[in-house]
C-alpha positions in Angstrom: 13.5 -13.3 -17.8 13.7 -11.2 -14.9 16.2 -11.1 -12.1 15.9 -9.9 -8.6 18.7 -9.3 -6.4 18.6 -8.3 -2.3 20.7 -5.9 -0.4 20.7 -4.2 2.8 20.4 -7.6 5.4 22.6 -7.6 8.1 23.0 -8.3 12.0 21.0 -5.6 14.2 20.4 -5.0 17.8 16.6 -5.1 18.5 14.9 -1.9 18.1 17.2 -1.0 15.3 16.5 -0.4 11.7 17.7 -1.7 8.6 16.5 -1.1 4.4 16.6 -4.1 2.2 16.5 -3.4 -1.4 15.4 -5.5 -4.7 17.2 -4.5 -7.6 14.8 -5.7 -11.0 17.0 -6.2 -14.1 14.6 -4.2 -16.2 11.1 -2.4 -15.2 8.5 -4.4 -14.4 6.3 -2.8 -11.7 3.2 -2.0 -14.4 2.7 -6.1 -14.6 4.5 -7.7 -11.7 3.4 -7.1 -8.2 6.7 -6.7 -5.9 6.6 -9.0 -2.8 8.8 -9.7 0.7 8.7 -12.9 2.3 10.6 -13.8 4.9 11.7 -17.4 6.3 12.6 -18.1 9.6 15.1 -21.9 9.9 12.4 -24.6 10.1 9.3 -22.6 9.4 7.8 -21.9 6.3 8.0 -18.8 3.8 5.9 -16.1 4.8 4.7 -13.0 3.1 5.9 -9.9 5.1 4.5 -7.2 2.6 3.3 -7.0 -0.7 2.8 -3.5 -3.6 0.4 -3.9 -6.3 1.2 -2.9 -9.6 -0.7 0.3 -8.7 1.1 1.0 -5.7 -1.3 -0.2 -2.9 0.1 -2.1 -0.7 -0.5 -4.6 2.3 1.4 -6.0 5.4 1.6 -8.8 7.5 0.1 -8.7 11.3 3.9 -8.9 12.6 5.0 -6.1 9.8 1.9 -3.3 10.1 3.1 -0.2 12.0 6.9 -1.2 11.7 7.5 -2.5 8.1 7.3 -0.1 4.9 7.4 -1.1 1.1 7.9 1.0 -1.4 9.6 1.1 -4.7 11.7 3.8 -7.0 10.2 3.0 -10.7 13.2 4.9 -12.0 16.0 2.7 -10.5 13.3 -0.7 -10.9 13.8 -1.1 -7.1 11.8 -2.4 -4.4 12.2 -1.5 -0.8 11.3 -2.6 2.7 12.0 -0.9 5.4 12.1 -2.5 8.3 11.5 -0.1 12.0 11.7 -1.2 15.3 12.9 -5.0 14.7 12.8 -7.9 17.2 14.2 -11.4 17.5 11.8 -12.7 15.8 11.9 -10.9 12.5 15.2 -12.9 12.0 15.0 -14.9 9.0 15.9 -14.7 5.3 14.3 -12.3 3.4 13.3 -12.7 -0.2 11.9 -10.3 -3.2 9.3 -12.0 -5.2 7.9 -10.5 -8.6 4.8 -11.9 -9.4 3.0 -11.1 -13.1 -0.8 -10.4 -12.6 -1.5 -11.9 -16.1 0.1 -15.0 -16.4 1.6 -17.5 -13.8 5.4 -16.2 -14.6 7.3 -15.9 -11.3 10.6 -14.6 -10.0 12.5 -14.6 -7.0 15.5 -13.3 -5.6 18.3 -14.8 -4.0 17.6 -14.3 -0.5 19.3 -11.7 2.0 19.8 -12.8 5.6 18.5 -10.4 8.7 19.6 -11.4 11.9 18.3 -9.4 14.8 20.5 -10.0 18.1 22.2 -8.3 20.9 
């Protein structure tokens, strides 16, 4: 069993800049690739960015150029920076753990992002 929790959501102006963080409860990054999603109210989960197990790592159109993942394997967390945000990036944002053996599966409780002025 592995749990995920979020940090770092909040209310920003647009433009600004927040870091969301994914706490694992144990190390996992050599068999679960780490995941964002985001979901906006009435639209459907999205995947914002994702990090292979061997640290590669791929974006959304709406997240290239603004949106960083990374992770620190010594504190098993998962990061997304998030640059230059807009209305529309508001949504809940979740962590997702995915093994890359097996059909195991984890998710993280959600952490809202609400960009407004």
């Amino acid at each position: 069993q592995v749990q995920l929790v979020e940090s770092g959501g909040g209310l920003v102006q647009p433009g600004g800049s927040l870091r969301l963080s994914c706490a694992a409860s144990r190390n996992i990054f050599s068999t679960y690739a780490m995941g964002w999603y985001r979901q906006a109210p009435g639209k459907q989960r999205e995947l914002v960015a994702i990090m292979s197990t061997g640290g590669s790592t791929n974006y959304a159109d709406s997240a290239k150029g603004r949106f960083t993942i990374s992770r620190d394997n010594a504190k098993n967390t998962v990061y997304l920076q998030m640059n230059s945000l807009k209305p529309e990036d508001t949504a809940v944002y979740y962590c997702n753990a995915d093994h890359i053996y097996s059909d195991s599966e984890y998710w993280g409780q959600g952490t809202q992002v609400t960009v407004s002025s």
